[in-house]
Each structure stands twice: as structure tokens, then as C-alpha cells.
Phi, psi and omega in degrees: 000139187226149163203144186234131179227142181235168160221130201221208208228112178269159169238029191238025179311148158077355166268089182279323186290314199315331209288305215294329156315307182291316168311309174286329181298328193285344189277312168304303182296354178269332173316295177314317209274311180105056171244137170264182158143176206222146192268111167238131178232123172259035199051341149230019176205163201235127186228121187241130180250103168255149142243155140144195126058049236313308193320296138081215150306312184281310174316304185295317186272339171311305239266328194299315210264354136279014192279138168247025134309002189199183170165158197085064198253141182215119162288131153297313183187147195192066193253206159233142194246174154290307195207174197239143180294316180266036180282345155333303206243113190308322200182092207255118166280093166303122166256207168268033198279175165296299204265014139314296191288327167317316182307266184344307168312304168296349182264321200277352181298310191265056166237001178264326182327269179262160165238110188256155151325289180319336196253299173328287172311299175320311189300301186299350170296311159304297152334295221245354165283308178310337181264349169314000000 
């Protein structure tokens, strides 16, 4: 079991339809694929969690780091896992839901382990959608 987490620059502000359109293609096709993972948009940045499969995974994020809907993509995390958080879910959109927040609480968790850029950048990301 693998997970991979990025964090980018969305281009896709003032597209209210786009977050949710991207959440559903991604839940068949992650289906298809046995990849989970949970979506997160504060409207200018995108925090994406895939698990499952390294292969995959790795497969799931080529096709992401061609999207041209974001762009400025910083890996976060990109390990072998125990067990999967989102495994629930082909593909979960964090909202203000329970399990939005839950989410948000565990991404913002794994920005303390190391401090890589990339983890730097999520913590403010977060940070600064929550203090909004």
C-alpha cells in the first residue's frame, strides 16, 4: 500500500462546477484503477491524498502532473503505508463535513514529521484557509 500526497496552485478560481466534476471523474476512474484519496480546494490551491497500489498511484499522479488545471505541484509525501486513511473512498472531496475536517486535521498533522517544503507549503495552506 502507497500514498502519495501533493499539494499545487489551482487555476481553476470563479469554477464552482470544476472542483466537483473533477471529484466525480476521479472517483470511476480511481475505482477502476483500486486508488483512494480525498480531493481538498480552498479555491487557489488543491491538497490531493492518493493511496493504493504504488504502480498505481504513480500511474494516477502522471496523468494529475498533466492536468492543466493547477500547476506549481510540491510532492508532500510519497511513502509506503500500513494502512490507508481514505480508503473509504475511490475519491472524497474535503468539505465542512465531519470527514472533511477530519481529513484536513490528518494532512495538517503529517506537515510536522519533517520539515520539507513541500510540507511547509500545505501547513500554510491550511492554516491560512482555517484562519479565513
Amino acid at each position: 500500500m502507497h500514498r502519495l500526497i501533493y499539494v499545487s496552485r489551482s487555476l481553476i478560481a470563479g469554477l464552482p462546477d470544476a472542483v466537483a466534476e473533477i471529484v466525480e471523474r476521479s472517483a470511476v476512474r480511481n475505482a477502476t484503477a483500486g486508488v483512494t484519496g480525498m480531493l481538498w480546494h480552498d479555491g487557489g490551491h488543491f491538497i490531493q491524498a492518493l493511496e493504493g497500489d504504488v504502480d498505481a498511484v504513480a500511474a494516477t499522479f502522471g496523468r494529475i502532473m498533466d492536468d492543466p488545471r493547477h500547476t506549481a505541484i510540491d510532492i508532500v509525501a510519497n511513502r509506503a503505508i500500513a494502512r490507508p486513511m481514505f480508503g473509504a473512498w475511490s475519491m472524497i472531496q474535503a468539505d465542512e463535513s465531519k470527514v472533511g475536517t477530519e481529513s484536513a486535521v490528518f494532512l495538517y498533522g503529517l506537515t510536522h514529521d519533517q520539515d520539507t517544503p513541500g510540507k511547509r507549503r500545505m501547513r500554510e495552506v491550511l492554516r491560512e484557509a482555517f484562519e479565513a
